[in-house]
GULOBA-348639 format. One line per field, with one value per atom (N, C-alpha, C, CB): chain; residue in one letter; x, y, z; atom name; residue number from 1. Coordinates in Angstrom, 3 decimals, padded with zeros to 6 digits. Glycine has a CB too. Layout:
chain = A,...
res = a,...
X = X,...
Y = Y,...
Z = Z,...
atom = CA,...
n = NUM,...
! end
This chain:
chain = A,A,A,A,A,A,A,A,A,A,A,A,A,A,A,A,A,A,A,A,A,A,A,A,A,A,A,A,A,A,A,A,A,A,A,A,A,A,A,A,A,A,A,A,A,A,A,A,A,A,A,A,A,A,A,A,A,A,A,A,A,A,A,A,A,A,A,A,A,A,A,A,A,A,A,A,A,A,A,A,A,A,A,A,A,A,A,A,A,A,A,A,A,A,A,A,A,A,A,A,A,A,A,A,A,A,A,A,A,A,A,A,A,A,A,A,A,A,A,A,A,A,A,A,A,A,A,A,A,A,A,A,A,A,A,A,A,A,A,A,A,A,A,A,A,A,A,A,A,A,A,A,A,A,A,A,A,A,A,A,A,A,A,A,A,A,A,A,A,A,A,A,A,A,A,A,A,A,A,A,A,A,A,A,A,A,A,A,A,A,A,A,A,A,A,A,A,A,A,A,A,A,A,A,A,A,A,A,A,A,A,A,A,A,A,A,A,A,A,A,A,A,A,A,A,A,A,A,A,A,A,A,A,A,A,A,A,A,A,A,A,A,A,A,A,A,A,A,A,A,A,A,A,A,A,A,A,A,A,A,A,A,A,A,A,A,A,A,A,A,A,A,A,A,A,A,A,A,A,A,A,A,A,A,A,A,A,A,A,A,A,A,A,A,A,A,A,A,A,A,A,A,A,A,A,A,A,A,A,A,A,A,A,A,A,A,A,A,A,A,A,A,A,A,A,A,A,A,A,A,A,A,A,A,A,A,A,A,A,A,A,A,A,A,A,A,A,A,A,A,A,A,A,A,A,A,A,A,A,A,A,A,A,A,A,A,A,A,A,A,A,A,A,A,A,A,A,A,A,A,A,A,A,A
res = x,x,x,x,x,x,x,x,x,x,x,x,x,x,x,x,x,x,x,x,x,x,x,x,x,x,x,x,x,x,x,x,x,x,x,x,x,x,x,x,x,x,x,x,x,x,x,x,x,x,x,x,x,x,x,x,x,x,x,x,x,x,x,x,x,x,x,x,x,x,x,x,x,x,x,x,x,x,x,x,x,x,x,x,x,x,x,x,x,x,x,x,x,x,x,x,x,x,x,x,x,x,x,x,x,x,x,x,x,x,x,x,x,x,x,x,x,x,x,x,x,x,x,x,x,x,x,x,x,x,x,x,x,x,x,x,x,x,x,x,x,x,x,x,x,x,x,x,x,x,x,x,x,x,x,x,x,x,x,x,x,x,x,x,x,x,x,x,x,x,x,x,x,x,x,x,x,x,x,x,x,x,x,x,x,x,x,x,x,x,x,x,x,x,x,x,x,x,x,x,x,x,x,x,x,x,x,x,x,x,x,x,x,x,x,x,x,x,x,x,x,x,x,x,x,x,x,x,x,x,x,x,x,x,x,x,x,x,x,x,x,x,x,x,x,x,x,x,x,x,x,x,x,x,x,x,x,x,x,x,x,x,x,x,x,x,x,x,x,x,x,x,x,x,x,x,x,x,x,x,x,x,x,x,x,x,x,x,x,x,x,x,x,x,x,x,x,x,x,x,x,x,x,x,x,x,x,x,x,x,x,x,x,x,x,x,x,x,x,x,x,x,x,x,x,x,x,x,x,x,x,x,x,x,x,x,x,x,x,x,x,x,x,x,x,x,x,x,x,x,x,x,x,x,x,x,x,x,x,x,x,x,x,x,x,x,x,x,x,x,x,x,x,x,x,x,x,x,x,x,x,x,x,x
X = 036.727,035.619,035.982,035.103,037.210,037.388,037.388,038.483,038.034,037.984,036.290,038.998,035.582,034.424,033.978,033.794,034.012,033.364,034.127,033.233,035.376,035.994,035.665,037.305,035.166,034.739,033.758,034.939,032.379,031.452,030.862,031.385,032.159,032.176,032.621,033.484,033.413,034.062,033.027,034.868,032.061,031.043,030.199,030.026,029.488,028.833,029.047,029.275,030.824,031.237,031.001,033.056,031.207,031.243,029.848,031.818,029.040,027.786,027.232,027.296,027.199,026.583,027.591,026.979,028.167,029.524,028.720,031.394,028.757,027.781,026.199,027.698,026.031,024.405,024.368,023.688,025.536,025.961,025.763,027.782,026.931,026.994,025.489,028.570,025.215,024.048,023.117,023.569,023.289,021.823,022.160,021.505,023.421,023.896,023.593,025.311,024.102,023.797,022.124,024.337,021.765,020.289,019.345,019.713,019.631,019.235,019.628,019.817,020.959,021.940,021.514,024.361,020.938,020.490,019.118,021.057,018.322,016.977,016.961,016.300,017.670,017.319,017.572,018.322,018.964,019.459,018.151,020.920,017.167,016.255,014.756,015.805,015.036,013.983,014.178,014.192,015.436,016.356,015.725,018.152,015.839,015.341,014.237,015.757,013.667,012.013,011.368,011.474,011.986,011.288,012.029,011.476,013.101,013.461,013.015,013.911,012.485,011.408,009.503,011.510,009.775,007.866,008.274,007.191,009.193,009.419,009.596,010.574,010.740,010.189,008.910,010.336,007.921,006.962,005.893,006.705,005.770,005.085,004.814,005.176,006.724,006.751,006.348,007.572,005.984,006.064,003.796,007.264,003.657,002.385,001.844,001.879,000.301,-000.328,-000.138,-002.063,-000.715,-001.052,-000.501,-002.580,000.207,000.404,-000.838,001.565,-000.756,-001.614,-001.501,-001.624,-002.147,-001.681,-001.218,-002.910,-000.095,000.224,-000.921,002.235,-001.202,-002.321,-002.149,-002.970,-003.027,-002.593,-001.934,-002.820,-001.197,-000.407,-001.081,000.700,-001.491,-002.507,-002.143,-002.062,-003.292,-003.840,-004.279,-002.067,-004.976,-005.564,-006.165,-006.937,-005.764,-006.846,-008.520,-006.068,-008.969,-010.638,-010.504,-011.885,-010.290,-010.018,-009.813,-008.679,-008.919,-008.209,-009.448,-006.418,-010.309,-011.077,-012.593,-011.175,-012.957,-013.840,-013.459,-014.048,-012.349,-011.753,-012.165,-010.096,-011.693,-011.802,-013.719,-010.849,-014.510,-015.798,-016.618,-016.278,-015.717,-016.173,-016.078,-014.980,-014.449,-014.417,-015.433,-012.732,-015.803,-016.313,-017.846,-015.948,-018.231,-019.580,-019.647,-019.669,-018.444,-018.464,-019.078,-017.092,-018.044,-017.666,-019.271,-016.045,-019.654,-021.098,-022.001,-021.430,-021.920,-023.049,-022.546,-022.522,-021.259,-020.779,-021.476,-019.349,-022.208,-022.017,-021.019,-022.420,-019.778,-018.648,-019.347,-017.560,-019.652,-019.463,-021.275,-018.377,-021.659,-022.585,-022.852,-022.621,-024.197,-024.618,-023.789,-026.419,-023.666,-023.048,-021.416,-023.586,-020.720,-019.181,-019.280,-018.174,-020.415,-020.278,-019.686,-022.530,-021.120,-021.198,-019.999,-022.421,-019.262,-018.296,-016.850,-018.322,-017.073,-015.450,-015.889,-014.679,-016.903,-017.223,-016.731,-019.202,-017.193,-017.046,-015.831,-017.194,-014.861,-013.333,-012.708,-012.920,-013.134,-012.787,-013.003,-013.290,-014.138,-014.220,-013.990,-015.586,-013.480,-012.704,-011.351,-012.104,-011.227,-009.341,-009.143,-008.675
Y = -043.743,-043.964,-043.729,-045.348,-044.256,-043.865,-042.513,-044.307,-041.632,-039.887,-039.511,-038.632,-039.788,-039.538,-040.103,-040.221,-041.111,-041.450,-040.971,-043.001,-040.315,-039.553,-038.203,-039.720,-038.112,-036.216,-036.357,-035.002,-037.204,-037.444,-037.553,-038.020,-038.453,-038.765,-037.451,-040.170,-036.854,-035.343,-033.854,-035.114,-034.372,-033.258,-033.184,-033.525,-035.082,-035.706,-035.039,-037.151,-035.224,-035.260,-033.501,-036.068,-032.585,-030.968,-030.754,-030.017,-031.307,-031.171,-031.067,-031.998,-032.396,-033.317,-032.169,-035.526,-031.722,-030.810,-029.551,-030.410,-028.830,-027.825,-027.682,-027.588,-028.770,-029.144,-029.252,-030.332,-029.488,-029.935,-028.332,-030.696,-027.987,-026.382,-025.046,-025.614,-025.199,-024.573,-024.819,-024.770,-025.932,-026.576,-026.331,-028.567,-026.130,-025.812,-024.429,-026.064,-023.508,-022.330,-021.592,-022.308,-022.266,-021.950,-022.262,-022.205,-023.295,-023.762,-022.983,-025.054,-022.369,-021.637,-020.001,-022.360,-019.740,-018.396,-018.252,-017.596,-019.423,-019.504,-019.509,-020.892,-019.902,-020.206,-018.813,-021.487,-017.857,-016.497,-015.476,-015.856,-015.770,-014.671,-015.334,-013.852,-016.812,-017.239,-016.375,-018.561,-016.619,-015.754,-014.198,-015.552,-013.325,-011.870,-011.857,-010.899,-012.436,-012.496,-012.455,-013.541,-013.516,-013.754,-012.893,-015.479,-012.277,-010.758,-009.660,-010.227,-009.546,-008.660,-008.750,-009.164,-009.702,-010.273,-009.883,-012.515,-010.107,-010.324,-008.945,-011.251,-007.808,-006.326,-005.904,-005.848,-006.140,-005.562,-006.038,-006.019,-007.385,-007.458,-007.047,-008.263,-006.450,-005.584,-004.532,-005.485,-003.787,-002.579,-001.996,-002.106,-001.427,-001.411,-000.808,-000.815,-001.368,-001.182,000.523,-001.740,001.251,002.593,003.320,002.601,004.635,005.268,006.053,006.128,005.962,006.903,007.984,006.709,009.124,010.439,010.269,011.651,011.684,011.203,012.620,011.103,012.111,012.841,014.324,012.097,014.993,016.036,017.391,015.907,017.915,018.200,018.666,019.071,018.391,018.633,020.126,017.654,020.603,022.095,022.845,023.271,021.879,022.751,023.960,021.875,024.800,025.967,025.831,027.438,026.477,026.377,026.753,027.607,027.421,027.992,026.885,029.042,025.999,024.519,023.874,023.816,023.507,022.653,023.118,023.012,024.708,025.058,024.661,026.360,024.836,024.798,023.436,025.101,022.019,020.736,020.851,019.826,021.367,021.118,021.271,021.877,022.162,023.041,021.857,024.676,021.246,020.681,019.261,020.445,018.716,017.739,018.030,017.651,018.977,019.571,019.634,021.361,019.774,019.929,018.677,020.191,017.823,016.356,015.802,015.269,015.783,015.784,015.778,016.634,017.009,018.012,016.806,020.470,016.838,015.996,014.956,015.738,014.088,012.604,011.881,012.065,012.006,011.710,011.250,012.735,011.377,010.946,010.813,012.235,009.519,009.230,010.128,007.865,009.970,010.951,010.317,011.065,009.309,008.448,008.707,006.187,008.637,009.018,010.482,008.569,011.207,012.834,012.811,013.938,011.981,012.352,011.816,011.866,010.742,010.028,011.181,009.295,011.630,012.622,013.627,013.160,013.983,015.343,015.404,015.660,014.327,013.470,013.769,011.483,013.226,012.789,014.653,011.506,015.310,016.601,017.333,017.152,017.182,018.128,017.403,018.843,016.429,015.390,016.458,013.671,016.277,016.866,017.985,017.532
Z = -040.756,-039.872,-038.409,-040.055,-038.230,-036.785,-036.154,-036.446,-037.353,-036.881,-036.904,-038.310,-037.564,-037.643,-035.999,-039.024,-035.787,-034.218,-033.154,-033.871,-033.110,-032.188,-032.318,-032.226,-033.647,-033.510,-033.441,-034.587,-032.970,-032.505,-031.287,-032.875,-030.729,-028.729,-028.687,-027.710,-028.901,-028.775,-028.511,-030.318,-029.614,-029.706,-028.333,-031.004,-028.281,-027.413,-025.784,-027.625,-025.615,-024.191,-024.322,-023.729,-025.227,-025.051,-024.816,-026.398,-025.633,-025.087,-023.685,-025.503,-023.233,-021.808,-021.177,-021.470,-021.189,-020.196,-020.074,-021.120,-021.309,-021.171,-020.495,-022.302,-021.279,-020.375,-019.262,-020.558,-018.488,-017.142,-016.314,-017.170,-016.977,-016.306,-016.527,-017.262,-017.657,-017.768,-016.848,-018.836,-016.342,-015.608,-014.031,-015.961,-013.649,-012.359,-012.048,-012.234,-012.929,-013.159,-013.025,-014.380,-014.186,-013.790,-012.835,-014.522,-012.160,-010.492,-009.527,-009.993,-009.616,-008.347,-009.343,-008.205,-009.906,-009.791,-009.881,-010.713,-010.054,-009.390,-007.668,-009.948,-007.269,-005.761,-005.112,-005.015,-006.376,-005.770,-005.912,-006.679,-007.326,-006.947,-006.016,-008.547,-006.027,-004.576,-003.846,-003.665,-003.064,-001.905,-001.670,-002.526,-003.029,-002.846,-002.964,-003.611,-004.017,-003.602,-002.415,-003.946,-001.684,000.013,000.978,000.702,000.497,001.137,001.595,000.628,-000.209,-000.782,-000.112,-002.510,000.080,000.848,002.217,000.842,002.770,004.076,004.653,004.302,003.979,003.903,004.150,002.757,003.080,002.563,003.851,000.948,004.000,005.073,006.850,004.897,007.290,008.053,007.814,008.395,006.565,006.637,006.775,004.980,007.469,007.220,005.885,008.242,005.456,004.139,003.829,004.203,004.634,004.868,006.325,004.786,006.274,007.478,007.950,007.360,008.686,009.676,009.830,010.758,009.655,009.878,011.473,009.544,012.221,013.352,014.341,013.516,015.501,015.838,016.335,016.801,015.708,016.380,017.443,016.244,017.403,018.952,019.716,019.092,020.931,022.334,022.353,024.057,022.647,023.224,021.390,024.402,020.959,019.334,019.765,018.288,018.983,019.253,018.506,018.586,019.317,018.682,017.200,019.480,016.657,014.914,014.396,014.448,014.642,014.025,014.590,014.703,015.080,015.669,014.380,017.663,014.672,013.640,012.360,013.620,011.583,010.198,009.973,010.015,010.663,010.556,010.536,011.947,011.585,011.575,010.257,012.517,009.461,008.518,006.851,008.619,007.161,005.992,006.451,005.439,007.194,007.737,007.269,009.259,007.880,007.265,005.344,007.980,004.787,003.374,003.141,002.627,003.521,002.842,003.215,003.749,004.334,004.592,003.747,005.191,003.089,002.314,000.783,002.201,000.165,-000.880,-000.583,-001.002,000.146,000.318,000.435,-000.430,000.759,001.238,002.376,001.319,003.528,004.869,005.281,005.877,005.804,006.018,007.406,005.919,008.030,008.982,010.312,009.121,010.422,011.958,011.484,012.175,010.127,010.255,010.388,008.920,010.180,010.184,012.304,009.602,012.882,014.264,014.729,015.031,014.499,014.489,015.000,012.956,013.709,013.611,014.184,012.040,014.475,014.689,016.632,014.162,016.941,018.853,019.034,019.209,018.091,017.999,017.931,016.165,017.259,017.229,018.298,016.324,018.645,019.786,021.081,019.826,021.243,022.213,022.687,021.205,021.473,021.463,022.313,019.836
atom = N,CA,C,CB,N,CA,C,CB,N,CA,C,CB,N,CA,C,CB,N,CA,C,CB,N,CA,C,CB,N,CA,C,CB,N,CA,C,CB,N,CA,C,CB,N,CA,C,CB,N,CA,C,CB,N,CA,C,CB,N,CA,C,CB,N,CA,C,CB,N,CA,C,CB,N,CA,C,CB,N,CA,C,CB,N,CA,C,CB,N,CA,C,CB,N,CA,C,CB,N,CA,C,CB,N,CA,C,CB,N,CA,C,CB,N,CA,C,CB,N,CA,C,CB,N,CA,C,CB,N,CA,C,CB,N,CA,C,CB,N,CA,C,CB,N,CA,C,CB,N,CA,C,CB,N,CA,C,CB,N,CA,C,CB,N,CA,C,CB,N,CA,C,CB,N,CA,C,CB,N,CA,C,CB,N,CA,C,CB,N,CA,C,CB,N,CA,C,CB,N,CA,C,CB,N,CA,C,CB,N,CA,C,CB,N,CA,C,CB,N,CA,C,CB,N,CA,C,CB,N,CA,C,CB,N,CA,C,CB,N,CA,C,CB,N,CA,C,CB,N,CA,C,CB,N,CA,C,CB,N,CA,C,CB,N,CA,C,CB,N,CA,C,CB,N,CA,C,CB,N,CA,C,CB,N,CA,C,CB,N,CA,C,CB,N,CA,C,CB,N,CA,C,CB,N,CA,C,CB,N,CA,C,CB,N,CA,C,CB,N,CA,C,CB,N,CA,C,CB,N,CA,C,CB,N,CA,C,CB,N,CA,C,CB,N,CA,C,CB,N,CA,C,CB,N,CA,C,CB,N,CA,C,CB,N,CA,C,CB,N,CA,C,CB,N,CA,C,CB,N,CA,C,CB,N,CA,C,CB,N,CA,C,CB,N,CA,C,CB,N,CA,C,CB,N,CA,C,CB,N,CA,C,CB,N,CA,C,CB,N,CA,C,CB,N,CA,C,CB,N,CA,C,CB,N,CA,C,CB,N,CA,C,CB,N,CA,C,CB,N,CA,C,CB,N,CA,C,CB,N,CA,C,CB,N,CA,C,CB,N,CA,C,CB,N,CA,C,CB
n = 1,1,1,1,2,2,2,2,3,3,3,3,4,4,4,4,5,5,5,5,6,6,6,6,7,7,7,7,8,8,8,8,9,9,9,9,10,10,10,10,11,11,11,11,12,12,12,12,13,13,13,13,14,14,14,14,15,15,15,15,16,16,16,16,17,17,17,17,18,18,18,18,19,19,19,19,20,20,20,20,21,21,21,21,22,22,22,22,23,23,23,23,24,24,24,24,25,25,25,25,26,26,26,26,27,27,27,27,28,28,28,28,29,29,29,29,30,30,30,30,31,31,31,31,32,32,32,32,33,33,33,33,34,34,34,34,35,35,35,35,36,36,36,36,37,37,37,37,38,38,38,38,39,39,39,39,40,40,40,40,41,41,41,41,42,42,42,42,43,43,43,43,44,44,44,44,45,45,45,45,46,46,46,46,47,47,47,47,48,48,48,48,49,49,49,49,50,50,50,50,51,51,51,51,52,52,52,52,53,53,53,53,54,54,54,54,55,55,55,55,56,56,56,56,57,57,57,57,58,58,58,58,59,59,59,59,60,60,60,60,61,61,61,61,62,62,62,62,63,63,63,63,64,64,64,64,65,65,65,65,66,66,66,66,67,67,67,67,68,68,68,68,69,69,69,69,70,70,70,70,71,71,71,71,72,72,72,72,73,73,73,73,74,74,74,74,75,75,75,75,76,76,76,76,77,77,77,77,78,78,78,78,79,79,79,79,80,80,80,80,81,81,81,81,82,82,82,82,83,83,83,83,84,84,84,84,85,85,85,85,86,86,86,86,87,87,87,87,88,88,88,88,89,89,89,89,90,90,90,90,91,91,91,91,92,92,92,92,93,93,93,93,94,94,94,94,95,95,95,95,96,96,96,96
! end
């Protein structure tokens, strides 16, 4: 009887030991992918949603100014672009 309750406390103490370390472990590599997660957010939120095209280089020639009027007029004709975003871009183009 006595070997029986020493290979019992024996099992007991390997257990609670393991349980010990498993549980350290899985806390200290939860907190490691907390850590990149909010890395990862913290990136993403510097970075803007969408780029911007960058604006065109000053002195367009008229041809580049017609070509744009032209696809603008398409998208128009598609229903793509309501009559005030037609006049809209159209201002902005011949601004340039």
């Amino acid at each position: 009887m006595p070997g029986l309750i020493r290979g019992v406390a024996r099992t007991a103490a390997i257990a609670g030991t393991a349980t010990a370390v498993s549980n350290r472990v899985s806390r200290r590599q939860a907190g490691r992918w907390a850590d990149q997660e909010e890395r990862q957010y913290q990136m993403a939120a510097a970075q803007p949603a969408y780029q911007t095209p960058p604006p065109p280089a000053p002195g367009t020639d008229m041809e580049s100014k017609i070509n744009q009027l032209k696809e603008l007029g398409a998208l128009k004709e598609q229903g793509v672009l309501t009559e005030a975003e037609f006049e809209a871009q159209k201002a902005r183009i011949l601004a340039q």
